[in-house]
N, C-alpha and C positions, 0 to 999 in steps of 0.2 A: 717700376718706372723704366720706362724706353729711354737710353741715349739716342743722340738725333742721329749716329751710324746707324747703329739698327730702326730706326721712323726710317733714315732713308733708303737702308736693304729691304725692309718691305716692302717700301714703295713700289721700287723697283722690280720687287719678285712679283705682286701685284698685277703690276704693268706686262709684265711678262706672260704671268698665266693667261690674264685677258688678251693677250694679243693672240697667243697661242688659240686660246678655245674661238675665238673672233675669224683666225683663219681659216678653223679645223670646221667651222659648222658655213664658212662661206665658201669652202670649195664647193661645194653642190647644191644647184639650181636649180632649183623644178621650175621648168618653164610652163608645164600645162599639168590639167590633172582632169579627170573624168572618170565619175561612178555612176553607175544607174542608179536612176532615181528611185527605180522600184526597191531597189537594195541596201536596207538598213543597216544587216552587219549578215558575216558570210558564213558559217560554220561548216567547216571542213575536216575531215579524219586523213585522208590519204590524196596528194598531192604530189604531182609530177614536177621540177625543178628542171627547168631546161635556161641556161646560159649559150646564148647565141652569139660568139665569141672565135676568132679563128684560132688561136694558142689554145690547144688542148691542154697545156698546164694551166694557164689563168681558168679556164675555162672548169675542171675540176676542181681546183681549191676555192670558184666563187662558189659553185654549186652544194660543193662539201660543208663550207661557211653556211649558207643559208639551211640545208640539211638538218645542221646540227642546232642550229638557235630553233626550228619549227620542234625538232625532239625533245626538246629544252621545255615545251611549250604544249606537249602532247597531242603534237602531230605528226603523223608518220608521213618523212617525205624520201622520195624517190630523185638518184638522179639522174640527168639524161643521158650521161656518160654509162649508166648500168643498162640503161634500154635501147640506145643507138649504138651497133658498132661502128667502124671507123669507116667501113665502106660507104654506111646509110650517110653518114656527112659528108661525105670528100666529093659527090656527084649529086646533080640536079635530081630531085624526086618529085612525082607526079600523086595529084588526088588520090588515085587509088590504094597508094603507098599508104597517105597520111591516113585515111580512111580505117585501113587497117593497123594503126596504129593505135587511133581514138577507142575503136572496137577491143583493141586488145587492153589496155586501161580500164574501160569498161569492165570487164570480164574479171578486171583486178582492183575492181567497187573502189576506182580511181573517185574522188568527187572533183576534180581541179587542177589545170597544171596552172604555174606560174611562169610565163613566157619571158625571158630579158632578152635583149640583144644590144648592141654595141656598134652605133649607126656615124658614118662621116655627116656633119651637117649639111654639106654638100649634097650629099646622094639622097638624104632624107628629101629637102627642098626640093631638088629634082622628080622625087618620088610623087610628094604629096602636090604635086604641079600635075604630074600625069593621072594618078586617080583620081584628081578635080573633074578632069578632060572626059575621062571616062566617065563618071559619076559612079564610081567606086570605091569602095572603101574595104578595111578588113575587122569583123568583127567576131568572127572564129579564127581557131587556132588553126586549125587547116589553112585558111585564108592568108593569113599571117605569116606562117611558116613559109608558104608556098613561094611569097613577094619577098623577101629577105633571107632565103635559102644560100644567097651567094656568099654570105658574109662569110659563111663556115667555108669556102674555099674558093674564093674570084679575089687573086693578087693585085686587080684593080681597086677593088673597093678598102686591100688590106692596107695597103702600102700610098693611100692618099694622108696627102699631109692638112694640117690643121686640127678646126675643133671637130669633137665627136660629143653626140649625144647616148644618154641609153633609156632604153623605152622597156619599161616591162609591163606588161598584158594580164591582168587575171581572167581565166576564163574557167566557165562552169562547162563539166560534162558528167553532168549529176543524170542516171539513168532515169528515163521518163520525162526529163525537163528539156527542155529548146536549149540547146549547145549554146552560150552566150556570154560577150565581153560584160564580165562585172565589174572590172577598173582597172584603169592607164594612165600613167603617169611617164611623163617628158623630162630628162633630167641634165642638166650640160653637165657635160665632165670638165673637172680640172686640167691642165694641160700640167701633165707630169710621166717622166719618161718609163717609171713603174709601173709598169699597167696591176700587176698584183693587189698592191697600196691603196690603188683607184678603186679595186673592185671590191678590193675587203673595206672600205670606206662606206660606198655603194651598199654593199651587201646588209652591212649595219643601219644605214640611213631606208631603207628598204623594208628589211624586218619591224622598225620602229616607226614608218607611215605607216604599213598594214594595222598594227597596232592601232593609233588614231583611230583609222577610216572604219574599224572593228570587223576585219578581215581576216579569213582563214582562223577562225576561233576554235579549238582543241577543246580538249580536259580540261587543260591548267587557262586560263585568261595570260593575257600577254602582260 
């Protein structure tokens, strides 16, 4: 038999876990989500991890994060801190850069990078205002990278205040196949002064939609 002290510390411990796990799964938002239709589930061996992120710390421990739950999961992932040195990021890079970077993946029977980055709401709005105008859009990684290259080092885009969103990209560069977005997803971020926190949150929330959506499938099933 329970005394009504402890009916009422459980309540209360209860009350608590639920508030806890109620905060922990509403910090992040998917605001949008798109897969190809054509694309039932994705099976991938070798996979590129690029975290598009100006803090080259955040920037490794998300990538290392995701790294190790794909190894977890019997898929070997690369990350972009192993294949970009620090020059390729710190300055604007052109097509034929990216080009041979796709080609050299290739070569490394890459099947996939997983593209994130780490966008002000702001500047996204403003963005996707401009390639309305244009009637353009990005649906390779080339494309992609090219349009949000500044993130990795424009102090304008670093140092705006408010919310941020993050968008990550799967894209196929499976040899023989048309280079193309297989899914993207929109995500608000929490407004918290840890950006670490944020991404290792992210990174978990991340790893467990690909799951669902049956994305990047290994040896082992997610």
């Amino acid at each position: 038999m329970f005394t009504r002290s402890q009916a009422s510390f459980g309540s209360r411990l209860l009350m608590v876990v639920f508030t806890v796990l109620l905060v922990s799964c509403g910090s992040l938002k998917e605001e949008s989500c798109y897969k190809n239709p054509e694309t039932v589930l994705f099976h991938a061996d070798k996979v590129l991890v690029v975290g598009m992120v100006s803090d080259y710390n955040t920037r490794l421990r998300f990538e290392t994060r995701l790294k190790e739950a794909f190894a977890e999961r019997g898929v070997e992932a690369m990350r972009s801190v192993d294949l970009f040195d620090v020059d390729f990021t710190a300055s604007q890079r052109n097509e034929a850069e990216l080009d041979k970077v796709e080609q050299q993946l290739l070569d490394k029977d890459f099947d996939a990078i997983l593209f994130s980055k780490r966008i002000p709401l702001e500047t996204r709005t403003q963005l996707s205002g401009q390639l309305a105008e244009m009637g353009r859009s990005y649906e390779r990684f080339q494309e992609d990278y090219l349009i949000h290259q500044g993130i990795y080092y424009d102090e304008d885009i670093n140092t705006r205040q408010g919310r941020y969103s993050a968008e990550t990209s799967l894209y196929c560069i499976c040899d023989g196949k048309q280079r193309e977005l297989i899914w993207r997803s929109d995500v608000r971020l929490p407004k918290k002064k840890n950006l670490d926190r944020v991404f290792d949150s992210y990174a978990d929330w991340l790893v467990r939609h690909l799951e669902d959506e049956q994305l990047i499938i290994g040896e082992k099933p997610f």
